[in-house]
N, C-alpha and C positions, 0 to 999 in steps of 0.2 A: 565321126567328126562332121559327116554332110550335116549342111543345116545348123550348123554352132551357130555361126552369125543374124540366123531368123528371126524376126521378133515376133511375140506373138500378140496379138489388139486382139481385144474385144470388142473390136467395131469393124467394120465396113464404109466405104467410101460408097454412094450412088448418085447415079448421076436422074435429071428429071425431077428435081424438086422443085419448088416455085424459085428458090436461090441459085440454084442448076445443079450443083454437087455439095452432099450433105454428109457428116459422119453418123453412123447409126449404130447403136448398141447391137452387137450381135450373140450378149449372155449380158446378166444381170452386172452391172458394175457396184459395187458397194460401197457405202458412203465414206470418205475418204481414202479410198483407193485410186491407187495411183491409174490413170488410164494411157499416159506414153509422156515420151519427153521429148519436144518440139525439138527438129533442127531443119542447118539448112546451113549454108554459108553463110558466116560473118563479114559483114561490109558498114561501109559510113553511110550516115544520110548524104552526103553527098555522089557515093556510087548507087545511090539507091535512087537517086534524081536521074543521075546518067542514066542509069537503065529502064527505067517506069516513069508513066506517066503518073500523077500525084494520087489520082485512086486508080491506079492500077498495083500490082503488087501487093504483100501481105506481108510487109516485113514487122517482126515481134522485138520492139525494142529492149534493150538491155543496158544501155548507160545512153549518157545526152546524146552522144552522136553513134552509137554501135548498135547493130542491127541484129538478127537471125533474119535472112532471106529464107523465109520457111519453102519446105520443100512438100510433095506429095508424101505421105498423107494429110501431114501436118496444117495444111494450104485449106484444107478443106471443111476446118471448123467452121460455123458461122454461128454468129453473133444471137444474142439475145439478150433482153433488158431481165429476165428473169431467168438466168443461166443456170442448168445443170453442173455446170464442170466451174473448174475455177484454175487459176493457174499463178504457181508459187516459183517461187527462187529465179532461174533465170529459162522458165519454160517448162515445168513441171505442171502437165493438165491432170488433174485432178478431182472426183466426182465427191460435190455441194451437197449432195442426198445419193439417196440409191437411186440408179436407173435402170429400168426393166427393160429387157431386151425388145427392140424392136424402136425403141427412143431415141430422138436425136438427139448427138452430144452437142451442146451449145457452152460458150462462155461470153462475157462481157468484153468486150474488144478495147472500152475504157477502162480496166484495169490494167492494162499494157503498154500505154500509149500518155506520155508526155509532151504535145504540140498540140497548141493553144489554136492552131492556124489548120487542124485536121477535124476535117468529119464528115459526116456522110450519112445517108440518109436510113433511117434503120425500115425494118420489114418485119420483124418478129413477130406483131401481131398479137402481143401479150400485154395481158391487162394492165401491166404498169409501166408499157412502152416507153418509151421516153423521145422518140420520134427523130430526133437526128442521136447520131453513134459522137459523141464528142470523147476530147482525151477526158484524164482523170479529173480534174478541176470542174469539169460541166456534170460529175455524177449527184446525186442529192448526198444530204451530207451523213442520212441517215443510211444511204445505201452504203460510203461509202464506210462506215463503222459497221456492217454487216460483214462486208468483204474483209473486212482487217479482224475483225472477230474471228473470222472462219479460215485465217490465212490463205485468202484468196488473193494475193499483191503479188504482185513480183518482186525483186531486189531493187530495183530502179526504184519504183513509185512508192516502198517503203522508203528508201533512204532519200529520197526527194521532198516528201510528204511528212514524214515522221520521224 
């Protein structure tokens, strides 16, 4: 019975990247496979104000005002305009292609995120950067029929959007 409750990732959390703490494939992920399911406590954007400063925290939205205060591991995804993972229902991270061990796991941070009034500055570095992180509405419109193709939305931004 020890150990029922373990979960088991094939990633690793490391700290020392140019973002400071990154997730990493630690065996192939394959493509549609599930790679973990975000939690954390449940709170309002407004206990999410009390507690954090406006870009501090990583909270993973789930309706207009309901949150996931995501928790370690989960905290530890960072963003990318051409994301490996993709993330469905209400926090299902998900791998967009295979990932070969040693890769970081990244997702789009605006496919999660409904506030017009949030964004931040991205760092990815990838070719089709888009340079500030905005909610869904600032994605291109072709990206974001990629992500809706590939059921990379969440429940929110589905039933908000579509």
């Amino acid at each position: 019975m020890e150990g029922i409750f373990t979960q088991t990732f094939k990633f690793k959390v490391i700290n020392g990247t140019p973002l400071g703490r990154a997730c990493i494939a630690t065996k192939e992920i394959i493509k549609s496979e599930i790679i973990c399911k975000f939690a954390g406590p449940k709170i309002s954007l407004r206990e999410f104000f009390d507690k954090y400063d406006i870009n501090d925290g990583n909270p993973l939205q789930i309706t207009d005002d309901n949150y996931i205060d995501l928790i370690v591991p989960y905290v530890c995804f960072n963003h990318s305009c051409e994301p490996n993972a993709g993330i469905r229902n209400n926090g299902i991270l998900f791998a967009l292609r295979n990932i070969p061990a040693g890769e970081e796991i990244t997702y789009d941070y605006s496919t999660t995120i409904d506030d017009v009034t949030w964004q931040m500055e991205c760092m990815c570095k990838k070719k089709g950067c888009r340079k500030v992180i905005g909610d869904f509405q600032s994605v291109p419109h072709e990206v974001k029929e990629y992500y809706r193709k590939n059921g990379a939305l969440t429940t929110h931004i589905i039933q908000t959007y579509y």
